[in-house]
C-alpha positions as CSV (number, residue, x, y, z in Angstrom):
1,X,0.0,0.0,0.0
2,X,1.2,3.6,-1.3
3,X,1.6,6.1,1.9
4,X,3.5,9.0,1.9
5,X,3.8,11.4,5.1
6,X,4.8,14.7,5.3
7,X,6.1,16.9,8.7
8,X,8.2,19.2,9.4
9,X,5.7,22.5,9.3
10,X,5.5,25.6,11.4
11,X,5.4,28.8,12.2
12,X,8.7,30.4,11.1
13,X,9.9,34.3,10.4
14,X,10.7,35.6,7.3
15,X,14.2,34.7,6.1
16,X,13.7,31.3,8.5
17,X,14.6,28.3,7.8
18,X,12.9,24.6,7.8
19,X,13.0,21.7,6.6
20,X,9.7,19.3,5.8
21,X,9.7,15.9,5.5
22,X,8.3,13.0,3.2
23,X,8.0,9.7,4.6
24,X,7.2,7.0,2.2
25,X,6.4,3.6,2.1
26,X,4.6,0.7,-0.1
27,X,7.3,1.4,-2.6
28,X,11.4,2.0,-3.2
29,X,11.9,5.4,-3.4
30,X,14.8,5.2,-6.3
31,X,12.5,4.0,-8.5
32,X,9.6,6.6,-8.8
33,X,9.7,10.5,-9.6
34,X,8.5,12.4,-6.2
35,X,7.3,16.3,-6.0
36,X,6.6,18.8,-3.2
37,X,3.3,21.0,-3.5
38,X,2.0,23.9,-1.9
39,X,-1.3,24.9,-1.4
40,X,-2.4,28.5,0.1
41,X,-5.7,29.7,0.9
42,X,-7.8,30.6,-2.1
43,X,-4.9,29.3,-4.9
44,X,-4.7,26.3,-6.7
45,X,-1.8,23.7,-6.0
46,X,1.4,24.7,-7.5
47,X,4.7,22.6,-8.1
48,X,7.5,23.8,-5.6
49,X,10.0,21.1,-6.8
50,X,10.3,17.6,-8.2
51,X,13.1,14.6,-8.3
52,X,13.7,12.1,-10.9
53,X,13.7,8.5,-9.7
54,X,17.6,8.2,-9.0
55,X,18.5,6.9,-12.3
56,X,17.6,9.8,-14.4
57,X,18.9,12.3,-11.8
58,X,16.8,15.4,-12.4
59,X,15.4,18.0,-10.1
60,X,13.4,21.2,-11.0
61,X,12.2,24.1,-9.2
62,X,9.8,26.4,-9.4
63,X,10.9,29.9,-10.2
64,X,9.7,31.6,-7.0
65,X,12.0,29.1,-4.7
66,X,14.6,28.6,-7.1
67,X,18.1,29.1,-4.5
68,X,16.3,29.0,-2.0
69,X,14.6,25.4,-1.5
70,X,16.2,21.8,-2.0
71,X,14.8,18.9,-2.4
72,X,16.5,15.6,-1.4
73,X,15.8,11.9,-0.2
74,X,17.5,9.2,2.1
75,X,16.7,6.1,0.6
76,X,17.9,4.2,4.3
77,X,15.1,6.3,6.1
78,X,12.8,6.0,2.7
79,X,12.1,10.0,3.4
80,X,12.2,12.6,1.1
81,X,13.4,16.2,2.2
82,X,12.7,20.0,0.8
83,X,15.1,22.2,2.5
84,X,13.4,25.9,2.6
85,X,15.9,28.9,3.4
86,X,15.0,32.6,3.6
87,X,11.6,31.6,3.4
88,X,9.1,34.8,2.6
89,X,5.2,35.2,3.3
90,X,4.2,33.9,0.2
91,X,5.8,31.0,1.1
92,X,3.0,30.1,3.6
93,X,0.6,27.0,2.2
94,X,-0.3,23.4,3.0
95,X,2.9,21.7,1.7
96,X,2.1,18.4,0.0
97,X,4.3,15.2,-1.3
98,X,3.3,13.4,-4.5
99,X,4.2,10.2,-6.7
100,X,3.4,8.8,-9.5
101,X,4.7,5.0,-10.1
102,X,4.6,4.8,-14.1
103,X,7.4,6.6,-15.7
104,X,7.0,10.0,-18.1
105,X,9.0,10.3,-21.0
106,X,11.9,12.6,-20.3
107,X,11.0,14.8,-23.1
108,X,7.5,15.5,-21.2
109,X,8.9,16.0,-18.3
110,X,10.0,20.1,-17.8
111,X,5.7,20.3,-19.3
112,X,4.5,18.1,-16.6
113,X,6.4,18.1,-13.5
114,X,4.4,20.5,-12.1
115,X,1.2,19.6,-12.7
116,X,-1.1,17.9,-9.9
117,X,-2.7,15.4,-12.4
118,X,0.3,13.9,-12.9
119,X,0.6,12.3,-9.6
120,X,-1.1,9.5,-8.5
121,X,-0.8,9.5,-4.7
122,X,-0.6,12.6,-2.2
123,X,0.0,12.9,1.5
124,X,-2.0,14.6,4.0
125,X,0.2,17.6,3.8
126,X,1.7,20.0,6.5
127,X,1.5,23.1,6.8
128,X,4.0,26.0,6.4
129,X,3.2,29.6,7.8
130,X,5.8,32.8,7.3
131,X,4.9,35.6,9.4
132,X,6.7,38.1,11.8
């Protein structure tokens, strides 16, 4: 059984720091892609950041956190990770985990990343708020 688990959230100044957590289980996290969304009151879900599984080894960003977020994963803890630095008010959302188990052609992939409907499994989120 897919699960995936996010934590990590709080209340944080600007130009804080955190980092959120992602873990997984039901399946091996090197061989699926994996994202991070965020979700703020009144918006639609955006992409913050995506990972390839590890054999492609490709990560994008979202232009807003570009330099300032990471995303990574421990394959021994089965936990993905998106580092947030200098984070700003319109940072704040629900922060949400995603995977999809079939692979995208690469090609597709810059298109499509971001997207919600590509995914085929969410956690329950956490949530992130920036405020001083």
């Amino acid at each position: 059984q897919v699960q995936l688990a996010e934590s990590g959230g709080d209340l944080v100044h600007p130009g804080g720091s955190l980092r959120l957590s992602c873990v997984v289980s039901g399946f091996t996290l090197d061989n699926v892609m994996i994202a991070w969304f965020r979700q703020a009151p009144g918006k639609e879900r955006e992409g913050v950041s995506y990972m390839s599984r590890k054999s492609d080894g490709r990560t994008y960003y979202a232009d807003s956190v570009k330099g300032r977020f990471t995303i990574s994963r421990d394959n021994r803890k089965n936990t993905v990770y998106l580092e947030m630095n200098n984070l700003k008010p319109e940072d704040a959302a629900v922060y949400y985990c995603a995977t999809r188990m079939n692979r995208l052609p690469t090609g597709l992939l810059p298109s499509l990343w971001a997207r919600p409907t590509t995914y085929d499994y969410w956690g329950q989120g956490t949530q992130v708020t920036v405020s001083s």
